[in-house]
Residue, then its C-alpha position, 0 to 999 in steps of 0.5 A: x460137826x461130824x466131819x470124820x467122814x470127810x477124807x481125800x483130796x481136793x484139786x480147785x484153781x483160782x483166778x490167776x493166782x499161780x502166775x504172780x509170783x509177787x515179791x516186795x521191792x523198794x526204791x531210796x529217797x523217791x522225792x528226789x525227782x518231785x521237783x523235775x522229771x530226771x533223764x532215765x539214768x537218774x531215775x532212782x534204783x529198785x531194790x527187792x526185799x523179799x526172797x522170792x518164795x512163793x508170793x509176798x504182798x501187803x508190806x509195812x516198814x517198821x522202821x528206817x533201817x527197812x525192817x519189814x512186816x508183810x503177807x506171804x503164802x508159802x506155808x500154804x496159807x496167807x501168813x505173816x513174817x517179819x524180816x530184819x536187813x541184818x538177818x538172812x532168815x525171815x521169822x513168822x510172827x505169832x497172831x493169836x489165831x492159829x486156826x486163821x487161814x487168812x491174814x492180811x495188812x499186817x501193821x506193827x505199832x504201840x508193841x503189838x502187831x495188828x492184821x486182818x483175820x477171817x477166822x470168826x464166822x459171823x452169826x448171819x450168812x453173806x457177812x464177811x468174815x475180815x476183822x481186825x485183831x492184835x497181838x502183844x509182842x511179848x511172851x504172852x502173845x496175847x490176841x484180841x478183837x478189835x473189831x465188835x462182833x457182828x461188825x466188818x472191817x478192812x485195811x486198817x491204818x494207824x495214825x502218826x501217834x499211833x493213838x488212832x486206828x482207821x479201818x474201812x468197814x460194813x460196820x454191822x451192815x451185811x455185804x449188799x454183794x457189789x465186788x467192784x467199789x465196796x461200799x464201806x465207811x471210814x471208822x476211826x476208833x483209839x486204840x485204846x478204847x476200840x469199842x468206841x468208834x465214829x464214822x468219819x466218813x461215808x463211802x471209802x476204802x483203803x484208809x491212809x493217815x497225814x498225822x493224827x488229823x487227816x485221812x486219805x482213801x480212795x472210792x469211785x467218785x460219780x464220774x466214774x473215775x476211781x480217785x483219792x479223797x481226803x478228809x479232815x478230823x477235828x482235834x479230840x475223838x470227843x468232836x469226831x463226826x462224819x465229814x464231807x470228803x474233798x476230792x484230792x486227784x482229778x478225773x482222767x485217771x483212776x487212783x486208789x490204794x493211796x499211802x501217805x508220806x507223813x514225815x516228809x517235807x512234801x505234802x504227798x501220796x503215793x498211789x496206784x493208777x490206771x491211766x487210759x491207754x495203758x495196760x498196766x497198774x503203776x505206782x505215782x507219787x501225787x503233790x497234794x499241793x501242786x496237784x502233779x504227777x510224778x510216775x515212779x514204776x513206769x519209768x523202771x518196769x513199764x510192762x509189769x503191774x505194781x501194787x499197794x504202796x508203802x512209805x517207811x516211817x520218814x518216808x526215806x523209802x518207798x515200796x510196793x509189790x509186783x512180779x518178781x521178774x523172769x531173771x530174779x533169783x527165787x522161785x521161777x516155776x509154777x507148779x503143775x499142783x501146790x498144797x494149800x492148808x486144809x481146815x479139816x483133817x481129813x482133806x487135802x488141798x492143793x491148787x491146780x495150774x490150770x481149770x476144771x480138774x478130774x480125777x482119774x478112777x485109781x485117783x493117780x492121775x488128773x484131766x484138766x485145762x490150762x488155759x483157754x488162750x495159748x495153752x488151751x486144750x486138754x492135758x493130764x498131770x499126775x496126781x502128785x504133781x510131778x509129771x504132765x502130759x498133752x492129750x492135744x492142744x490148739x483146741x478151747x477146752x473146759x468142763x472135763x469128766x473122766x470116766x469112773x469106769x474106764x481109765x483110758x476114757x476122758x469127756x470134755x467139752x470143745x468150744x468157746x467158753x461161757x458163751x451164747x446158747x447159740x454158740x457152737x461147743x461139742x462134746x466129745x469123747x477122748x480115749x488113750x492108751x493108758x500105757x502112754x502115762x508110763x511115759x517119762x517126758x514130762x511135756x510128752x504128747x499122747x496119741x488121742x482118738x477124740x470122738x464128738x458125741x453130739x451134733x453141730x448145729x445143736x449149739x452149745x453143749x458143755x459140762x460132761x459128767x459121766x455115770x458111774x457105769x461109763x455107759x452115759x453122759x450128762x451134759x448142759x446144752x443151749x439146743x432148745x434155746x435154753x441152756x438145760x440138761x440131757x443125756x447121751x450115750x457116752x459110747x455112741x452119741x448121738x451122731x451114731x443113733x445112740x439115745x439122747x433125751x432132755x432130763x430138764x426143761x424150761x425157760x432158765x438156766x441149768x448147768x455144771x451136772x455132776x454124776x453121784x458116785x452111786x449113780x442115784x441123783x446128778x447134781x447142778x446149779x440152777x437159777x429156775x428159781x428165779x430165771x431174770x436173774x443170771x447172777x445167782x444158782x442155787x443147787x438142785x439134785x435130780x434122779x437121772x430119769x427125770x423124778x425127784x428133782x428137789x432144791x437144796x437150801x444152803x443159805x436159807x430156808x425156802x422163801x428167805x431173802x438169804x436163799x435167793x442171793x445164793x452164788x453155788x456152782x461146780x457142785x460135786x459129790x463126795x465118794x460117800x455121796x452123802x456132802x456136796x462141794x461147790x464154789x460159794x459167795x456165802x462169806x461175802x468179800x475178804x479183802x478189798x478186790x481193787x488192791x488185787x488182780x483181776x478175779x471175776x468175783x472175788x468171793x469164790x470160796x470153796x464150801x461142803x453141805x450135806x445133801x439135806x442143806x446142813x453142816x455147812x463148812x468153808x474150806x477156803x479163805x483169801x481175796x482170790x476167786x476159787x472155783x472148778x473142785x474135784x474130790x477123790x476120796x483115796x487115802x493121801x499123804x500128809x508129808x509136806x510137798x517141797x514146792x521147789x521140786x514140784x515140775x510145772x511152767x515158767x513163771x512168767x507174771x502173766x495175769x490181768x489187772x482188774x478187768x471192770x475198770x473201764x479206762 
């Protein structure tokens, strides 16, 4: 793939993913408190693992003495580490796929090191990349798959003899697009023969073992209520055969993320829950044989979300992840822009605080949004993330275009977001004195002059790009009773008699224009393909004078299943004008999205195609949904950014657990 073209920087955000500042604690002896609830200076003491350097998650205790396998991202990328309690520094465990930007629930067992990787593409489209590989740990490193080609797996666990590996896996099936419960199976294949698999049981995710004989894992029973199932394995991987679960939790409150306490004299799991009424995920220890309770973080963090828990081997220590906390020592700012590993050369990317970025014309400056609730409004940071201004504030802001032909000149739209066609959003025009971006107070606010381009009772008009010449703008606006697309005068509006004329029409959705840099074709995401589905946008191109508006087939040809399931959105163009860069679920789900916090579709991944549909390349692999790109082609740096002297907010924890959980 000709990809020598491609050069500049990438600005995108993702859903929550700069406020969680994770880090790995655990608690000693937590049977201690099965027997009988203890007052609060009883309860047991939490201690952190982890360094608090960026974000640490998904551990595994290899051993009692707390030695510790776990996923950080503070090389840029989900990598694996090990950290030894006698040495200070954390040592990168080779995984035999350097090219991966993705790994996830590492294990080490029978002298290898096993993990989840997305660096293979499979042969066909909405087909997730997630497999599972080991390593040897000795001096040959060497890495292999696990997982058969065509096939894929999640969250593998590994038995007490470490003979039995079980994984939750589509097996060949392709992702059907659900990214609530997935509707994977149970597989449990030896470790020494991994060709050889059975499904031990239909629906289930997040595989735990009790011994070599019993597994536990959690689903969506029928009632609604996430719960923790088991189910039980004949002896011999000659017998195995799909069994009936029993359901082990009851209904009233949601369960998953279980892990089983295999050397304990309690038969236990340890589980994440949702209870109604309570705002935060927390980790319960649950006797599967007095069907009891037992809360373990709500007694010590009651406001802080708590994730994915751990045993050590002898179930001396019980672990999990959640945000660090405001007093802990480590990395307690969250950057204005993080670097993120680039899988192409030329690029580089780096993970914005905030949402719908834009660059200014030199490049050295970016518009965008914070957020839309306390820090809504609209503030620009310079490139190298290093100093931040307010434009305004108090103000719900989104959709940003700063215009190509004037520095001092920036577009947004003003009004609630992703609302009713009804709705009233402005576009309005905000201008500046540049000279204000000289200004050395990082949190300085700038003097604005905002100008709203259209009228009120039009409704909702959102998504400004502005054309190359400054003179007009491209908008999405809900006036006809459709969400289509216009365009405007940029100077006058149309409050000011400036023109105004509708460039698409009918009965769907256009939306996210984006302007070529030559001024030819203004790109956006459509679902007039198929208008009653409002889940699936494909990308179209048009002319700005209304001709030549054509599809462009990502996906598949015309007519093909795969290119009605298309998610493509925020398309914009590179310089050249010749490769769109949008947000995509073509990869499907990497990771299981109910071990996460809140993405609202957890398969946002950042994605180029050509202009004619071909040379398709992913540009990002994690469990997080990625979206609202922007691309400059200016010649960038490769000097690795320290974090720790990037300037950006207080590190609060403050994100969402899974919003479609009704509790």
């Amino acid at each position: 793939m000709d990809t020598e073209s491609l050069h500049g920087s990438i600005i995108f955000s993702t859903v929550g993913r700069t406020n969680y500042g994770f880090d790995i604690f655990c608690l000693k002896s937590p049977f201690s408190f099965l027997d009988s609830q203890l007052h609060s200076t009883q309860y047991p003491t939490e201690h952190r693992l982890t360094d608090g350097s960026s974000v640490n998650f998904n551990g595994q205790f290899v051993d009692e003495d707390q030695t510790l396998v776990f996923v950080s991202e503070r090389s840029g990328s989900p990598r694996i580490y090990l950290q030894r309690p006698s040495q200070l520094k954390i040592e990168q465990l080779p995984d035999g796929s350097p090219d991966s930007l993705f790994l996830d629930r590492p294990l080490l067992g029978n002298k290898r090191l096993y993990y989840i990787s997305a660096h293979q593409p499979p042969e066909q489209i909405f087909t997730s990349w997630s497999a599972l590989y080991s390593t040897t740990l000795d001096d040959e490193k060497t890495a292999v798959r696990l997982t058969p080609y065509g096939c894929v797996d999640y969250s593998p666990a590994i038995s007490q003899s470490g003979h039995l590996i079980a994984v939750a896996s589509y097996g060949d099936r392709r992702w059907p697009g659900e990214f609530h419960d997935l509707t994977t199976d149970i597989v449990v294949f030896s470790e020494s023969n991994p060709s050889k698999r059975t499904v031990v049981c239909q629906h289930g995710g997040w595989p735990t073992w009790s011994g070599d004989s019993t597994i536990y894992f959690h689903r969506q029973a029928d009632d609604g209520w996430w719960s923790i199932f088991r189910v039980d394995l004949p002896e011999g991987l000659s017998t195995l055969q799909c069994a009936d679960p029993v359901r082990v939790t009851p209904p009233g409150v949601h369960c998953f993320t279980p892990a089983a306490a295999t050397h304990s004299s309690k038969a236990v799991i340890a589980i994440a829950t949702r209870r109604p009424g309570k705002s935060h995920r927390h980790i319960e220890i649950f006797d599967v044989e007095s069907h009891k309770f037992y809360p373990v973080t709500e007694l010590l963090n009651p406001t802080i979300h708590h994730y994915n828990p751990f045993f050590s081997p002898e179930a001396t220590f019980l672990s999990y992840h959640r945000f660090r906390g405001e007093s802990s020592p480590g990395d307690a700012t969250i950057p204005n822009l993080d670097p993120v590993i680039s899988p192409t050369k030329g690029l580089r990317m780096l993970r914005l605080n905030g949402s719908f970025p834009s660059f200014s014309p030199s490049g050295d400056f970016i518009a965008f949004n914070q957020d839309f609730n306390a820090n809504s409004g609209l503030k620009i940071v310079k490139s190298d993330g290093s100093k931040r201004w307010t434009l305004f504030k108090g103000r719900t802001t989104f959709g940003n275009s700063w215009s190509p032909a004037e520095p001092n000149v920036i577009f947004t739209s003003v009004g609630p977001v992703f609302d009713s066609v009804k709705a009233t959003v402005q576009i309005a025009r905000v201008s500046f004195d540049p000279l204000n971006l000289t200004n050395e107070d990082c949190a300085g606010e700038i003097p604005v002059e905002i100008k709203v381009l259209t009228k009120e009772e039009t409704g909702n008009n959102a998504f400004p790009s502005c054309s190359p010449d400054g003179k007009h703008v491209v908008f999405r606006s809900g006036r006809s009773g459709h969400k289509n697309l216009y365009i405007v005068d940029a100077i006058k509006g149309e409050l000011e008699g400036g023109e105004i004329r509708q460039l698409t029409k009918g009965p769907w959705i256009d939306t996210m224009p984006s302007w070529s840099p030559d001024g030819k074709l203004i790109a956006f995401s459509s679902n007039r393909h198929n208008p009653d589905n409002i889940t699936c946008f494909s990308i179209y191109v048009v002319h700005p004078d209304g001709t030549g508006l054509r599809r462009i087939y990502v996906a598949g040809p015309e007519g093909s299943d795969e290119a009605d399931k298309e998610r493509l959105n925020h398309v914009c163009f590179s310089k050249d004008c010749e490769w769109l860069l949008f947000t995509a679920n073509l990869g499907g789900v990497t990771a299981e999205p109910v071990s996460l916090p809140n993405q609202y579709q957890p398969y946002g991944d950042l994605y180029l195609v050509k202009l004619d549909g071909s040379g398709l390349q992913r540009l990002t692999w994690n469990g997080y949904e990625n979206g609202t790109p922007a691309w400059h082609p200016s010649a960038t740096t490769t000097v690795e950014v320290k974090r720790s002297l990037l300037v950006g907010d207080k590190l609060r924890g403050e994100f969402d657990d899974v919003l479609w959980m009704n509790c």
